[in-house]
N, C-alpha and C positions, 0 to 999 in steps of 0.2 A: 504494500500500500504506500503510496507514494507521499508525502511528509506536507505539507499545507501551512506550515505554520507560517510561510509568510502574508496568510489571508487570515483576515480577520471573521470572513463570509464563508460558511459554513457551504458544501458543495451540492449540499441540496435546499428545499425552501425549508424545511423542517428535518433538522436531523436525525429525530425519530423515523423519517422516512426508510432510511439506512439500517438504523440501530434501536432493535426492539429489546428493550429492560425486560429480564427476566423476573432478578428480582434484587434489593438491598441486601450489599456486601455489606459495610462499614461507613463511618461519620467521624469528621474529624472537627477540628475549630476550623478550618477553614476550608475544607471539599468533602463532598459523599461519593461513596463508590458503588458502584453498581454493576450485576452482570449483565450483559447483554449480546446479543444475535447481532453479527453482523450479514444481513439479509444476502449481498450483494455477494460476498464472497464466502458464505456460511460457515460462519467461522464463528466461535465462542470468543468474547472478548470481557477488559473490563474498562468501566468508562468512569473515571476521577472528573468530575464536574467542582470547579473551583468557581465561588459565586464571584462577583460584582465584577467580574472582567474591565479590564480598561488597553487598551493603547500600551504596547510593548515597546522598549527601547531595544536598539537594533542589537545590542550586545545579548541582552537577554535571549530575543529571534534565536540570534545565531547558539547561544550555548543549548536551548532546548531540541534545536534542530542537528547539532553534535550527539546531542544527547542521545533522538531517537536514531544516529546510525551504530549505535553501539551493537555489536552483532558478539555477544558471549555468551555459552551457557547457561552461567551465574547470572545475568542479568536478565533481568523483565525487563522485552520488547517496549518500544516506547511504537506505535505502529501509526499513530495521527497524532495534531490536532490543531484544534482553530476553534472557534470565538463565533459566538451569535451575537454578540453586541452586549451583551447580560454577563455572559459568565465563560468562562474556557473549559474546553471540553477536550478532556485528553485520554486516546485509545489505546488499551494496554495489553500485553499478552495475558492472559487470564491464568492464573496457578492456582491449582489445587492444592493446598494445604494451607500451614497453619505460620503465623508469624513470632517471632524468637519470644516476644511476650507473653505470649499464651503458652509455652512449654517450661517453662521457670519450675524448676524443680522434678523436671521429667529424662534431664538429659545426663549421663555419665559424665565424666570427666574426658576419656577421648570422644566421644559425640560433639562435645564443644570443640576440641582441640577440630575434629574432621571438619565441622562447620566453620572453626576459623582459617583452615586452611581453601576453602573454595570463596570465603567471604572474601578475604585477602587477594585472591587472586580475580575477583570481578574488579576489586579494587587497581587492582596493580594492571588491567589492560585498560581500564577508562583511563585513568593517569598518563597511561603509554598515548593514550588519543586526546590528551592535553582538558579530560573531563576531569573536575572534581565535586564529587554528592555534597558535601556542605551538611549533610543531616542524616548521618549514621547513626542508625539506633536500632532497639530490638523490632521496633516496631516496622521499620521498613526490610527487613531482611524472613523471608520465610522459609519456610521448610519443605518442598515440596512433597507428594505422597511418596515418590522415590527416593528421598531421603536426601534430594539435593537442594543448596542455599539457592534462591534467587533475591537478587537484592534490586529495590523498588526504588523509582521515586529520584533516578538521577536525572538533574535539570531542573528538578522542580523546585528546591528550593532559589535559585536565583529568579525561577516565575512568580511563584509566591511573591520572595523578597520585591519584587515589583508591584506585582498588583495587591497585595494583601497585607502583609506582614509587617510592612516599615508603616502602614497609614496608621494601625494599632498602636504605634510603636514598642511593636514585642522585636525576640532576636530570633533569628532566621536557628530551626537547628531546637532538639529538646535540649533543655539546658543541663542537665546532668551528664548529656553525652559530649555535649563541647568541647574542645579543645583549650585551653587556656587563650591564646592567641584569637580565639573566634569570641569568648566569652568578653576579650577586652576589646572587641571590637575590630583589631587588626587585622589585616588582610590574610584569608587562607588559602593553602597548597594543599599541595598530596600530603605532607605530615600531619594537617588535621582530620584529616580522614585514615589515618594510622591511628591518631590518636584515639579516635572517637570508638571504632574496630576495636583496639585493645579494651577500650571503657566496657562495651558489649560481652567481650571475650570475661573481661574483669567480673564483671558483677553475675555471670553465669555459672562461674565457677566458685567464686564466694561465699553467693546466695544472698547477699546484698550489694549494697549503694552505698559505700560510706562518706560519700560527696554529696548526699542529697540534705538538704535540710526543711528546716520549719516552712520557707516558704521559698518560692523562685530565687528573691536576692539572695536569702542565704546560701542558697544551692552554687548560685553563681558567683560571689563572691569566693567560697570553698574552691570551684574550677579555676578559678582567673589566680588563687594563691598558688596553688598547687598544691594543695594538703593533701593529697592520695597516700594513703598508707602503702609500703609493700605490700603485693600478696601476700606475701609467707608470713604475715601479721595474721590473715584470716584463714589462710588452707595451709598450715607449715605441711603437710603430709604430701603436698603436691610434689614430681619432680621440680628439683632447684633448676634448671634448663628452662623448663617451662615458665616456671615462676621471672625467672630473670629475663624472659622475652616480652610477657607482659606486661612486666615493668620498663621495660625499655620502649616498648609501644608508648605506653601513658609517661611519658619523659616529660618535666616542664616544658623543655624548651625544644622547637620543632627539630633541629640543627641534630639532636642528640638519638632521635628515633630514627628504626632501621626503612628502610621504604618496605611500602606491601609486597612487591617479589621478594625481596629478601628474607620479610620476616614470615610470607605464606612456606618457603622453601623449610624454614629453622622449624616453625609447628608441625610441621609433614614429618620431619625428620625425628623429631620425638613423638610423634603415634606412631610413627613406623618401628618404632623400638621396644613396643610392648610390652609398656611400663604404666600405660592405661587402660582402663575398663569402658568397655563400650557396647552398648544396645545391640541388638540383633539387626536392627532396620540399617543401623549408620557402620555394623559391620560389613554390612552387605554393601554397601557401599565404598567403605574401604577395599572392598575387594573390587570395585568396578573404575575405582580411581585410576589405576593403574595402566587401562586400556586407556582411559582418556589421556593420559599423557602419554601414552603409544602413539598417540597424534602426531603429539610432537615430535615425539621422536623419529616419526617417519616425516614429518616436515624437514627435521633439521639433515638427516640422512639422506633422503633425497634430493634438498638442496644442494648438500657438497655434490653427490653424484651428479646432479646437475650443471654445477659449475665445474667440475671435472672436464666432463663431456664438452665445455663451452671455452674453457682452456685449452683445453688438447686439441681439437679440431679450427681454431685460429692460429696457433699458434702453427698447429702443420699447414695452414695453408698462406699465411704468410712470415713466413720464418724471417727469424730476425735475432733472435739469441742463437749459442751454439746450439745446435742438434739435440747433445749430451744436457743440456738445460731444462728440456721439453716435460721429462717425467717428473724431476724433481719441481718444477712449476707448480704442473698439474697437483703433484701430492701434497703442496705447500697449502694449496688453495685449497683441495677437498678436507683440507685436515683444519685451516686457521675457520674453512664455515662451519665443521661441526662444532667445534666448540662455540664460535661467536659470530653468528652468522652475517652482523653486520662488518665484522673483519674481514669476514670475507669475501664477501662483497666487494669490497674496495681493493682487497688485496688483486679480487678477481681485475676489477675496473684495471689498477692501476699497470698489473702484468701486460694488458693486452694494447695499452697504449704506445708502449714502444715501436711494437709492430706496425702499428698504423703510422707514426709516425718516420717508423722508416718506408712507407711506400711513397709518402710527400707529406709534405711541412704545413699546406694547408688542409688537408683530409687531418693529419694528428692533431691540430687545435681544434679542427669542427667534432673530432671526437672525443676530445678533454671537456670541451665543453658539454657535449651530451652525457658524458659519463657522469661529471659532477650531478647535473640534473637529474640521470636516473639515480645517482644514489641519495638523491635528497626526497625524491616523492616516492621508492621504496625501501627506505631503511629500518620502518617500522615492521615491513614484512619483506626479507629481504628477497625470500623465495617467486617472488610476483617479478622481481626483473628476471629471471629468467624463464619465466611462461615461455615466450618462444619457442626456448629451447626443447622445453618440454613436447609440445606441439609436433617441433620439426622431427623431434624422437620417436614419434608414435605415427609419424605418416607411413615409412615401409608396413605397416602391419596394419594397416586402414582404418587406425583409431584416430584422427588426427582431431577430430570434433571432439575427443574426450576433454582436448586441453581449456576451451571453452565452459562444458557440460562441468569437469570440474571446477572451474573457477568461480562456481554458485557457490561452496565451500566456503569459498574465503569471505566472506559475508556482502552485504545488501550493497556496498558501495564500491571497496575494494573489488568484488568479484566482478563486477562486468567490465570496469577497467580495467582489470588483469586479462581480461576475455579480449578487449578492443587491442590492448598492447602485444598480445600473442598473434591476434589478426594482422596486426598489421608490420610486426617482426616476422612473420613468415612467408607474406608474400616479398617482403624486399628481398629477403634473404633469396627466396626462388630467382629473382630477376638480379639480383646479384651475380647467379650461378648462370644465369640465363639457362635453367633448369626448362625440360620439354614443358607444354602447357597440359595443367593438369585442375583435379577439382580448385585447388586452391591459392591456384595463379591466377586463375578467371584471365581477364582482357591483356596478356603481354604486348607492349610495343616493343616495337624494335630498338630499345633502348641496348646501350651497351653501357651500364648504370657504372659497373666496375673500374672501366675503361677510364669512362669520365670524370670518374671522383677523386680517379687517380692522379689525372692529368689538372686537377684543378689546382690554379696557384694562390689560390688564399681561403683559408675557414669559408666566407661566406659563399663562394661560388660551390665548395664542395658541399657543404650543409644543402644549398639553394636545388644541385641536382639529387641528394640523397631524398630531400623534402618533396621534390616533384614526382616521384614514386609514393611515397609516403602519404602524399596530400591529394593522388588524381582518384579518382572515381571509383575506378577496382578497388584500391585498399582501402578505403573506406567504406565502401559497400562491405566488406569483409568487416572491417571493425564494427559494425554496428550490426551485423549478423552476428556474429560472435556475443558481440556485448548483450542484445537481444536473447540469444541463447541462454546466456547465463543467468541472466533476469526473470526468466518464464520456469526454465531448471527449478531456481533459489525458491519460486515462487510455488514450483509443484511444491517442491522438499517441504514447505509450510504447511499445507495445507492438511486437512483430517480427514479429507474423502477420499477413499481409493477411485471414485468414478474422476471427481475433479484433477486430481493425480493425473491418470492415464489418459483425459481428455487435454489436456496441457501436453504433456508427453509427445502424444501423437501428432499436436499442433504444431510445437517446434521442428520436429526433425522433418516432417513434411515440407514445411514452408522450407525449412535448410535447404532440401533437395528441389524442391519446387525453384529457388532462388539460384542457386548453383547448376541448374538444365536450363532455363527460362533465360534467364539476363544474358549468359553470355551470347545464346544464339540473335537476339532479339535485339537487343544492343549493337554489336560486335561481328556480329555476324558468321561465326565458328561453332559447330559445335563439340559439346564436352564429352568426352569418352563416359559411357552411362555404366558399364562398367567397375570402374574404377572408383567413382560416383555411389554406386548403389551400398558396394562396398564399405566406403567409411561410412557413410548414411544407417545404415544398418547396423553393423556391428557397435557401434557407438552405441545407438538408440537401444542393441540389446543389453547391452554394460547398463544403461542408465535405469531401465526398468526394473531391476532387481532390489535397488536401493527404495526402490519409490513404494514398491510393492509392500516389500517386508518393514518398513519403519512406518507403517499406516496406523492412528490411532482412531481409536470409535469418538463420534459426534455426542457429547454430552447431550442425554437428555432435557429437553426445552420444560419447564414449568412456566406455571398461570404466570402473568406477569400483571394481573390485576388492572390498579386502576394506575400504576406507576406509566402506562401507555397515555393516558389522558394528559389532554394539555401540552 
């Protein structure tokens, strides 16, 4: 669902038209929550209606509009919203279960540590995308029925803080979870939302609040000193490990706490050493952790092999170190990405520039240039600069569309630009090689792209001919197929209906092949070997049905939704 919040007018004349209330979630001082139907895309949802709406300042826009690209596990979907003139209406993934308030005294000791470790790391990739919640509390972080954290409510409060919160003049944030630095007002980062986690983590394991008092000022006066007792005042029976992260979480001063990867990594490390007691549901859980960071690990592994593949093959084909140099390259790179992928990255960049610049002095600046660029718009994922490569990998074997179909994966935003950049590094690469015409060449001119980029005697004239490949009609038509792909993919993988699923499915890879036999003839005037065509078209589409099929959930039961329809 595509993000509105730069409208204030709601996309239909009544947004009930849309969004039928099933029935009252919850009520807060400032919004009520509700489940409801969204009609259009039948999809269970929950709807935080914030009253008195007014006129947003463009900072706030932009942070809620960050907020709903957040694409993590751990976090609840921010999926719309916009404004009737009354009030802001904001569309949320809907989670079954229960939030960290209402399980106060239900949880073991590692139960908490597991949920601080999945809290922390919802925490630690908003951070990484330059988001921070400002209002970490029990209340916003739930439990799902599978026994995984989702954490609520990022964005909201700088929304709040705009239209509600400051006119009251309360403070943004429950006050016993504050950070010191937030309770006196000063501007916060990622350490107050460490802070505020650990406060959570703190009072869980405790089984109180020892910073709350008689009334708000007192509460807040006690955060803003920093009177927090050590744990091991309240649990000495705790491990000392644990005990000393917590503390180090809730530190006065922001400068002194670990960041959320760091300290999600340290709490992991001590449940993992099974020295805590933990439930059956959040054992089970523990045991499914593991695969989830199989992800990663297969992200980061097949990124070096990635960038192996992407060294070794420039490097042979425009030599420029000795010979004897080639493997040890190659091994430098696949090895500085698995440990640190943005190392390697650069290390990758910066290896391959030599070569270019020994083919000419103008092609090597126009690709210093480019290199710096890609590594500035993928360093947060560093594996997305080489989609290409991935792509051009899987053409011999007729999967070349997986590299698209996969790039739903990487979430709502990232994914179809990494779909568009793969598109359109594989067609030039083809016309670099001046490769036969195939599905994914679409329209070759008779360019001799290599020739000329080589013979160019300054950056902008080589940039100007690489760009004219780049920027004509074929590559682009290709990137927006691709990116396309990936968007309709991202959008089956959401959905709860297997019929919905499969009728998306079938839509994309049709129009793919429809698009890739149709244009080039019809255009261009050649046609495509159908063959060849049918082939990736196919096989692809069968790779992708399997996932769609078996991750299918059932459509929650609809209830009366009463008189909450009316009006």
């Amino acid at each position: 669902m595509s993000v509105a919040a730069h409208s204030m007018t709601p996309l239909y004349t009544d947004w009930r038209d849309r969004y039928q209330l099933v029935g009252k979630i919850g009520s807060g001082g400032f919004a009520e929550v509700y489940e409801a139907l969204d009609v259009t895309l039948d999809q269970a949802v929950a709807l935080k209606i914030v009253a008195d709406g007014r006129s947003m300042s463009g900072r706030v826009v932009r942070e809620v509009e960050a907020a709903a690209a957040l694409s993590h596990p751990n976090i609840v979907a921010l999926y719309d919203w916009f404004g009737d003139g009354e009030r802001t209406i904001l569309v949320w993934e809907l989670v079954d279960g229960e939030s960290l308030d209402k399980l106060a005294g239900e949880l073991a000791d590692g139960d908490v540590a597991a949920i601080g470790v999945e809290l922390l790391d919802a925490l630690a990739f908003a951070h990484s995308q330059g988001i921070i919640h400002r209002d970490v509390k029990p209340q916003n972080v739930m439990l799902d029925s599978a026994g995984h954290v989702k954490v609520m409510d990022f964005g909201i409060a700088r929304l709040m803080d705009a239209d509600t919160l400051t006119q009251d003049g309360d403070l943004i944030g429950t006050v016993a979870y504050m950070s010191p630095e937030q309770a006196a007002g000063r501007r916060v980062g990622p350490p107050s939302d460490v802070y505020s986690a650990g406060m959570v983590l703190y009072e869980m394991l405790a089984g109180e609040h020892p910073l709350r008092g008689q009334t708000p000022a007192e509460t807040l006066s006690n955060v803003a000193a920093g009177r927090l007792p050590s744990l091991s005042a309240l649990r000495p029976d705790l491990p000392q490990d644990l005990v000393g992260l917590i503390d180090d979480a809730c530190a006065p001063r922001p400068a002194e706490r670990p960041t959320a990867a760091e300290l999600s990594e340290a709490v992991d490390e001590v449940l993992h050493s099974g020295r805590l007691h933990m439930q059956r549901l959040l054992r089970a859980q523990r045991l499914v952790r593991p695969l989830k960071r199989a992800g990663v690990v297969v992200e980061r592994v097949g990124g070096a092999g990635l960038a192996a593949v992407t060294c070794g093959v420039v490097l042979g084909a425009l030599p420029a170190y000795p010979q004897s140099w080639t493997l040890p390259l190659v091994a430098v790179c696949a090895a500085a990405w698995a440990v640190v992928p943005q190392g390697g990255l650069a290390f990758l960049l910066g290896a391959l520039a030599f070569p270019v610049f020994n083919v000419s002095l103008g092609l090597g600046a126009a690709y210093l240039a480019f290199a710096v660029a890609l590594f500035l718009l993928t360093r947060e994922r560093p594996v997305v600069a080489l989609w290409p490569t991935l792509a051009l990998l899987l053409t011999p074997v007729y999967l070349t569309l997986l590299a698209p179909a996969l790039a739903a994966l990487l979430g709502r935003v990232r994914g179809p630009l990494a779909a568009a950049w793969a598109g359109a590094g594989t067609l030039v690469y083809l016309v670099l090689l001046r490769a036969p015409r195939g599905p994914f060449t679409l329209f070759q001119p008779r360019w001799h792209l290599a020739g000329e980029a080589a013979a160019a005697g300054d950056p902008f004239t080589a940039a100007t001919r690489v760009l004219g490949v780049a920027l004509a009609p074929a590559c682009v038509l290709q990137m927006l197929l691709w990116a396309g792909l990936a968007v309709t993919l991202g959008f089956a993988l959401s959905r709860r209906r297997l019929e919905l699923r499969l009728w998306v499915w079938a839509f994309s890879f049709a129009a793919a092949f429809a698009v890739y036999c149709i244009v080039p003839f019809a255009v261009w005037g050649y046609p495509v070997k159908l063959g060849a065509l049918l082939w990736n078209v196919a096989l692809a589409a069968g790779v992708i049905l399997l996932p769609l099929v078996f991750t299918t959930g059932d459509v929650p039961e609809e209830r009366d939704d009463g008189h909450l329809q009316k009006g």
